[in-house]
DRENFI-446972 format. One record per residue: residue in one letter; x, y, z of N, C-alpha, C, O in turn. Coordinates in steps of 0.2 Angstrom, whole numbers. Example, Ala and Ser with C-alpha at 12.3 -4.5 7.8 and 13.67 -1.06 7.14 Angstrom:
residues 2
+------+-------+-------+-------+-------+-------+-------+-------+-------+-------+-------+-------+-------+
| resn |  n_px |  n_py |  n_pz | ca_px | ca_py | ca_pz |  c_px |  c_py |  c_pz |  o_px |  o_py |  o_pz |
+------+-------+-------+-------+-------+-------+-------+-------+-------+-------+-------+-------+-------+
|    A |    66 |   -28 |    39 |    62 |   -22 |    39 |    66 |   -16 |    39 |    71 |   -17 |    42 |
|    S |    64 |   -11 |    35 |    68 |    -5 |    36 |    64 |     0 |    39 |    67 |     6 |    40 |
+------+-------+-------+-------+-------+-------+-------+-------+-------+-------+-------+-------+-------+
END
This chain:
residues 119
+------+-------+-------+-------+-------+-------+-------+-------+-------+-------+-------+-------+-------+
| resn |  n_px |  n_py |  n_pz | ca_px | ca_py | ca_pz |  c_px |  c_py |  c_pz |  o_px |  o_py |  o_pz |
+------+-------+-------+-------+-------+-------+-------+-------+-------+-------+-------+-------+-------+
|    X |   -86 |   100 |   126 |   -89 |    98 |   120 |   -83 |    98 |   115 |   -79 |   102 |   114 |
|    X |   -83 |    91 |   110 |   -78 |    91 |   104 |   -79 |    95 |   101 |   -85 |    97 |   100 |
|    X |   -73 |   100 |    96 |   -75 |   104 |    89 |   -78 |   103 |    84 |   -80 |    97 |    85 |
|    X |   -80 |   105 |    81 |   -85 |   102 |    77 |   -81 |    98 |    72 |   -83 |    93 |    70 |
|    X |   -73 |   100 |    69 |   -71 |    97 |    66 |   -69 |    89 |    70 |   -68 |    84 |    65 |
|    X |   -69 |    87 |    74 |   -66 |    83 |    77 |   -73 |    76 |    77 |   -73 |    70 |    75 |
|    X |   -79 |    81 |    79 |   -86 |    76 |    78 |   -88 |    76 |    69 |   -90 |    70 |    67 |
|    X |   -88 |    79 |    67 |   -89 |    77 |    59 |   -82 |    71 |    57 |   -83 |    67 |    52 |
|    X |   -76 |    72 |    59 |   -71 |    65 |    57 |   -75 |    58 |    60 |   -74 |    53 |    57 |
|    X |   -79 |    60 |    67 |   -80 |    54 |    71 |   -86 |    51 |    67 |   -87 |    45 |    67 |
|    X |   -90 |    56 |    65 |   -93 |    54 |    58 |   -94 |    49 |    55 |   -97 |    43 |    54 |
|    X |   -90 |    53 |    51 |   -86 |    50 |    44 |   -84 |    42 |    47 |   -87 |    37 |    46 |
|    X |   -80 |    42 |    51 |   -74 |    35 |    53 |   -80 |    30 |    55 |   -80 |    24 |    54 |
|    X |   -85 |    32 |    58 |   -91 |    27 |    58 |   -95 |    25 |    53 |   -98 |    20 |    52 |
|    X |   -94 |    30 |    47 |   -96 |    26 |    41 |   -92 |    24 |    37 |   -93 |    24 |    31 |
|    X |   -88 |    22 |    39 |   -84 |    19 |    34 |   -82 |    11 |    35 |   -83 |     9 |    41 |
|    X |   -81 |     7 |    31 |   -82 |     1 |    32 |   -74 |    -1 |    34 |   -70 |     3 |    34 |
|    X |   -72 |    -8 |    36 |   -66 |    -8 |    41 |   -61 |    -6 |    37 |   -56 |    -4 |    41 |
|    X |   -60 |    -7 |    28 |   -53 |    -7 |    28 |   -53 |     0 |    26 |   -48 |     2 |    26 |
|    X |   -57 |     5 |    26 |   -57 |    11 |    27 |   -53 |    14 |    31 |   -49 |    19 |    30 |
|    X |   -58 |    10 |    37 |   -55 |    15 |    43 |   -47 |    14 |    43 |   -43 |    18 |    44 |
|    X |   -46 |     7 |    42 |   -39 |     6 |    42 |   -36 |    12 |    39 |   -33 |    16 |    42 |
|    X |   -37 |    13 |    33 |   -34 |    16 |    27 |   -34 |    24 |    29 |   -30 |    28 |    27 |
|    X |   -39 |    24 |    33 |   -40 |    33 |    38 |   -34 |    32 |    41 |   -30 |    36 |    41 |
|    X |   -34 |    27 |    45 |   -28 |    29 |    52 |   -25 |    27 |    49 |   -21 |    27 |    54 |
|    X |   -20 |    24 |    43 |   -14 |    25 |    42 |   -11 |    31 |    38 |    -5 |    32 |    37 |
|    X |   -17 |    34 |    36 |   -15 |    41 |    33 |   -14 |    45 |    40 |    -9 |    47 |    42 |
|    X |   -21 |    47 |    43 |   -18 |    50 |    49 |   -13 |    49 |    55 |   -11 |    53 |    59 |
|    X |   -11 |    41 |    55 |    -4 |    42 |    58 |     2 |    46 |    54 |     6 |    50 |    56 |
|    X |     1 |    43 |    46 |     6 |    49 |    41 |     7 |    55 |    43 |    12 |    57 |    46 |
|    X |    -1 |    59 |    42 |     1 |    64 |    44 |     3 |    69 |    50 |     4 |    75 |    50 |
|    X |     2 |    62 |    56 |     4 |    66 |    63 |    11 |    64 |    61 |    14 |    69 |    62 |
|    X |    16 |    60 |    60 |    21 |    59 |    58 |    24 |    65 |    54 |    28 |    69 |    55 |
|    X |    21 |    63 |    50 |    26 |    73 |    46 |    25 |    77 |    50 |    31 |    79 |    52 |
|    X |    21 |    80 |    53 |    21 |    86 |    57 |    25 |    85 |    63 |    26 |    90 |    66 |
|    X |    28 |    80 |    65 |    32 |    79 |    72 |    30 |    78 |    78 |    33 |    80 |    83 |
|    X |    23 |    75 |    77 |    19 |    75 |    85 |    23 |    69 |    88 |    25 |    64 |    86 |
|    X |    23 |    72 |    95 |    27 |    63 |    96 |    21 |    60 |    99 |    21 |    54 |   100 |
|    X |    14 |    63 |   100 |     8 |    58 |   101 |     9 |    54 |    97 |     6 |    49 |    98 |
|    X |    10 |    54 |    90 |    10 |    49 |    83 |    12 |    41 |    85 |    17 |    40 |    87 |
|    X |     8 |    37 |    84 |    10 |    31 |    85 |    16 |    29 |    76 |    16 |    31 |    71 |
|    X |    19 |    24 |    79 |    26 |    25 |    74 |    22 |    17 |    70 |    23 |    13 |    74 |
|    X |    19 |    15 |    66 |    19 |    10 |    63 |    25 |     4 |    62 |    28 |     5 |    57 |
|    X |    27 |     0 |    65 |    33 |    -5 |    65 |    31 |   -11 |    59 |    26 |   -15 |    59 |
|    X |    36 |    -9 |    55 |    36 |   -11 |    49 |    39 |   -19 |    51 |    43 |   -21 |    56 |
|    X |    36 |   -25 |    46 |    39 |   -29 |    45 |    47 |   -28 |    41 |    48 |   -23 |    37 |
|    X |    53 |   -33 |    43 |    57 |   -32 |    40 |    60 |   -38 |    36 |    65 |   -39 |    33 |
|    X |    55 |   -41 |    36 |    55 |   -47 |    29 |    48 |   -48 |    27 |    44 |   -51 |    32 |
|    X |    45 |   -48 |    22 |    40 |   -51 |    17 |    36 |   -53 |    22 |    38 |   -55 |    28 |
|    X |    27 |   -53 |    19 |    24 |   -56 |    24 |    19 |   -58 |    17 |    15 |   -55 |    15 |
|    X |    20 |   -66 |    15 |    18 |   -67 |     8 |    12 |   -69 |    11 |    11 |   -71 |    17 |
|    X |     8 |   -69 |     6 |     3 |   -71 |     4 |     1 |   -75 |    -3 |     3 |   -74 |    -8 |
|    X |    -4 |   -81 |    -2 |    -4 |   -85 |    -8 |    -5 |   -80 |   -15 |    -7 |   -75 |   -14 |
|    X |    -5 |   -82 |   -20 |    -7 |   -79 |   -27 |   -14 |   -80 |   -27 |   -15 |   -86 |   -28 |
|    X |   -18 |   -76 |   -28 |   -25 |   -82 |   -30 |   -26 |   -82 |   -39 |   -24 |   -77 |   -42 |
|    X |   -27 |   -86 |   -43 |   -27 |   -92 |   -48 |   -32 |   -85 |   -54 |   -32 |   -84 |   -60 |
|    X |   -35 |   -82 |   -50 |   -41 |   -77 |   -57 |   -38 |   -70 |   -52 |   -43 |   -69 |   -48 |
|    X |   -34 |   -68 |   -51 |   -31 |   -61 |   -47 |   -30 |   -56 |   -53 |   -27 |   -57 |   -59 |
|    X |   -34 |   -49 |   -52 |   -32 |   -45 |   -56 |   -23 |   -41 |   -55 |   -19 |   -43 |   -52 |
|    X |   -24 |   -36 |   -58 |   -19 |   -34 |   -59 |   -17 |   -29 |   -53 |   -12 |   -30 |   -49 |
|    X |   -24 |   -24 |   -52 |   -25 |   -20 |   -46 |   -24 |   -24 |   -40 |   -22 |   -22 |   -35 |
|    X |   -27 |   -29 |   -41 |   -29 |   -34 |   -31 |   -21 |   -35 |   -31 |   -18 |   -31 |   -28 |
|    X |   -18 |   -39 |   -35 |   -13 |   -40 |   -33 |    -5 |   -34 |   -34 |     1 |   -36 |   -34 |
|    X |    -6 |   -27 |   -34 |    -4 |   -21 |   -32 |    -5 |   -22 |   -24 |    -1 |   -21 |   -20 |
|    X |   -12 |   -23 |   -22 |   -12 |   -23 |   -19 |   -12 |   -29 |   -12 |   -13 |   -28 |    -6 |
|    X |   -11 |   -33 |   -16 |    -8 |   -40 |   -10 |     0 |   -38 |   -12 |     2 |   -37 |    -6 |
|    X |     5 |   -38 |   -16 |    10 |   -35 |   -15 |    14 |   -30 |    -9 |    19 |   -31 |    -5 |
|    X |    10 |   -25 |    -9 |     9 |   -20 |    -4 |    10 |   -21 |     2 |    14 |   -19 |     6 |
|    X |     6 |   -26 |     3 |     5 |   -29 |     8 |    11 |   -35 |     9 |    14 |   -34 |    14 |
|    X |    12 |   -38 |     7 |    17 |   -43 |     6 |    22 |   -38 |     9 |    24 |   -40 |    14 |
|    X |    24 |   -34 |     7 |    31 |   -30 |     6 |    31 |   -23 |     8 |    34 |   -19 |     5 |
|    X |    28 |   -22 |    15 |    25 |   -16 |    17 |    30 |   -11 |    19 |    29 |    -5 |    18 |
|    X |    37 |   -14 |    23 |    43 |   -10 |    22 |    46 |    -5 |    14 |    51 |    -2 |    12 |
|    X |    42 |    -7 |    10 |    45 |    -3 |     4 |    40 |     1 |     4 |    34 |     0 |     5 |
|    X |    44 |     9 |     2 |    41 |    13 |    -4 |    37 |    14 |    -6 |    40 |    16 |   -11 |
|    X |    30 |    14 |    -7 |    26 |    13 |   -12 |    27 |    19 |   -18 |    27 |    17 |   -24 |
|    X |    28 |    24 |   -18 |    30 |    32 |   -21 |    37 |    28 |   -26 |    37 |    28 |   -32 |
|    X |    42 |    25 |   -22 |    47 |    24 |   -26 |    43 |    19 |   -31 |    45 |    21 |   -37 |
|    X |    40 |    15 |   -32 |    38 |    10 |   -37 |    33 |    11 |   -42 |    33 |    10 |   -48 |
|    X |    29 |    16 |   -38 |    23 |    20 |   -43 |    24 |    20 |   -50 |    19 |    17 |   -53 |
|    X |    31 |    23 |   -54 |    30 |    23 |   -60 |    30 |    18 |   -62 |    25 |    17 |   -65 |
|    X |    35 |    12 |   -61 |    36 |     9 |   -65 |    29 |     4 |   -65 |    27 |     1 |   -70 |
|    X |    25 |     2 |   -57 |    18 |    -1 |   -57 |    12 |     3 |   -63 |     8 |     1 |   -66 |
|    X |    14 |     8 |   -62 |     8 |    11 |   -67 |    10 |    10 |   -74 |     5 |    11 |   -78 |
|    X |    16 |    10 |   -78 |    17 |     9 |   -83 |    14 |     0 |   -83 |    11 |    -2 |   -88 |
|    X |    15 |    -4 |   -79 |    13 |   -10 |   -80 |     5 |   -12 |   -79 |     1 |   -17 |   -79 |
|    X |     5 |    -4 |   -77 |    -4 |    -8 |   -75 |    -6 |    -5 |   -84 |    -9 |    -9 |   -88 |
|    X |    -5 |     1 |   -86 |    -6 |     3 |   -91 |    -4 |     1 |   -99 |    -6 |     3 |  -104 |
|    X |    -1 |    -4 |   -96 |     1 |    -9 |  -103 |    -3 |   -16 |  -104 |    -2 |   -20 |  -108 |
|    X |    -9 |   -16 |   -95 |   -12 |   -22 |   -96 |   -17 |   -17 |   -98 |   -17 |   -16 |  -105 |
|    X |   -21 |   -12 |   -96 |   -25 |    -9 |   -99 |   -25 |    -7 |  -104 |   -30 |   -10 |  -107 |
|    X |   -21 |    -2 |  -107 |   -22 |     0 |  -113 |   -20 |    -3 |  -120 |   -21 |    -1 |  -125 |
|    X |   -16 |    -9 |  -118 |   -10 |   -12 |  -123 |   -13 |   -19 |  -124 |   -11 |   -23 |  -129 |
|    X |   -18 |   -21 |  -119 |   -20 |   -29 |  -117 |   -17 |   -34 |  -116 |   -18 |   -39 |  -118 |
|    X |   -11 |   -32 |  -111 |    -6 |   -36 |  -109 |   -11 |   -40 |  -104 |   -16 |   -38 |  -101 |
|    X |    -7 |   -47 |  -106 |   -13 |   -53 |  -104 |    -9 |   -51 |   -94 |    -3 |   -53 |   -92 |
|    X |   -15 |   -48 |   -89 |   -14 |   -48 |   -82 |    -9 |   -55 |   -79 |    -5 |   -52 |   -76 |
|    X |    -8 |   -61 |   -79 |    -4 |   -65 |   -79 |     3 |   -63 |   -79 |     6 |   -66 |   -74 |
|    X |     6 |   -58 |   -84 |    10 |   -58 |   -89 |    13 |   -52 |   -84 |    18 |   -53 |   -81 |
|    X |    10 |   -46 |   -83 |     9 |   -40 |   -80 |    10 |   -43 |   -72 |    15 |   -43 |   -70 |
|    X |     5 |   -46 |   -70 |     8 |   -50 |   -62 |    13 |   -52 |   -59 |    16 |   -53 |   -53 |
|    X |    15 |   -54 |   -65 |    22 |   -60 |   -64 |    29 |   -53 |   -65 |    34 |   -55 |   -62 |
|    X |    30 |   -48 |   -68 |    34 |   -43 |   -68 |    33 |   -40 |   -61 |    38 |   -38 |   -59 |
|    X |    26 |   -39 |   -57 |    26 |   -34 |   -54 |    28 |   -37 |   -47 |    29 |   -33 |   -42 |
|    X |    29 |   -43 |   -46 |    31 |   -49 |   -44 |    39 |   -48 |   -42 |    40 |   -47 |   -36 |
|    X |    43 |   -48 |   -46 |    48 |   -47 |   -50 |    52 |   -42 |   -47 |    57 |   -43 |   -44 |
|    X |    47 |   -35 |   -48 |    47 |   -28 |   -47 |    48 |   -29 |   -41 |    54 |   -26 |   -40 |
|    X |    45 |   -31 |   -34 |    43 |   -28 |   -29 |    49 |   -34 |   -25 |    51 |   -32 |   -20 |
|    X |    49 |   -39 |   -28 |    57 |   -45 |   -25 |    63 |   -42 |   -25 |    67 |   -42 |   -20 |
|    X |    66 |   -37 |   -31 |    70 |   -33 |   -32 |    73 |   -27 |   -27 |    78 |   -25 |   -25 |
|    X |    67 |   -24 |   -27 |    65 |   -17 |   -25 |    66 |   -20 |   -18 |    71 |   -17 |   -15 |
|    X |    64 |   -25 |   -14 |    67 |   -30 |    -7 |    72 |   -30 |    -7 |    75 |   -25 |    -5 |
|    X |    75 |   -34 |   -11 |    83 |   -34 |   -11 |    89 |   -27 |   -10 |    95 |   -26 |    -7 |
|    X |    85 |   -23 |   -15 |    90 |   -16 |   -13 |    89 |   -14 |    -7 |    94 |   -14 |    -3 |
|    X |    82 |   -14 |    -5 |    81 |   -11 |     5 |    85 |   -13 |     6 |    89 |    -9 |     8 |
|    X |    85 |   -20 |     6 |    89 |   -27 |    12 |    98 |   -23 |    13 |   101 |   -22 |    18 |
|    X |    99 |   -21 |     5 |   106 |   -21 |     4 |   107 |   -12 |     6 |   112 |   -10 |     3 |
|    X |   101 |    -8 |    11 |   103 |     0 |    11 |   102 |    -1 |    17 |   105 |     4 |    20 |
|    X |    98 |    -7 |    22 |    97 |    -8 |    27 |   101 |   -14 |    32 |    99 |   -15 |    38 |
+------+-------+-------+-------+-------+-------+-------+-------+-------+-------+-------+-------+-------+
END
């Protein structure tokens, strides 16, 4: 018989809808990788951009998180400040999301270019 903790994860993982589950297994691969399990499956990063069109009414967050995605070899921690200062000046400031897009755009072509040039 499974642990109990083991059956309450298998749980959970069935209620969750797909990009969920997604978002569970790549934190639990994170976490089996910190610990040094070598069962950890190693995630194989792309190593150039994997773009995706813009869509035309995209908020600020969707496109955090189509960026992300686009550019999945970087960082996300190393950007965080300056994304969050950028989401926080369409938020609190009413910077027009367009205006905020097109920087974070900017941001994250940049932030490729150093990879590219440490890699």
């Amino acid at each position: 018989m499974r642990p109990a903790a083991e059956r309450r994860l298998s749980k959970l993982f069935r209620s969750l809808d797909d990009s969920s589950r997604q978002t569970l297994l790549d934190f639990a691969e994170f976490l089996a990788s910190r610990s040094g399990n070598a069962e950890a499956e190693q995630p194989v990063l792309p190593t150039e951009p994997v773009p995706e069109p813009r869509p035309m009414d995209e908020s600020v967050v969707a496109a955090i998180k189509r960026l992300r995605r686009t550019y999945p070899m970087l960082e996300g921690a190393t950007m965080l400040n300056h994304a969050s200062s950028l989401m926080a000046a369409h938020v609190l400031q009413g910077r027009a999301a367009r205006d905020v897009i097109d920087e974070l755009e900017t941001l994250f072509a940049e932030r490729f270019e150093a990879y590219k040039g440490r890699n």
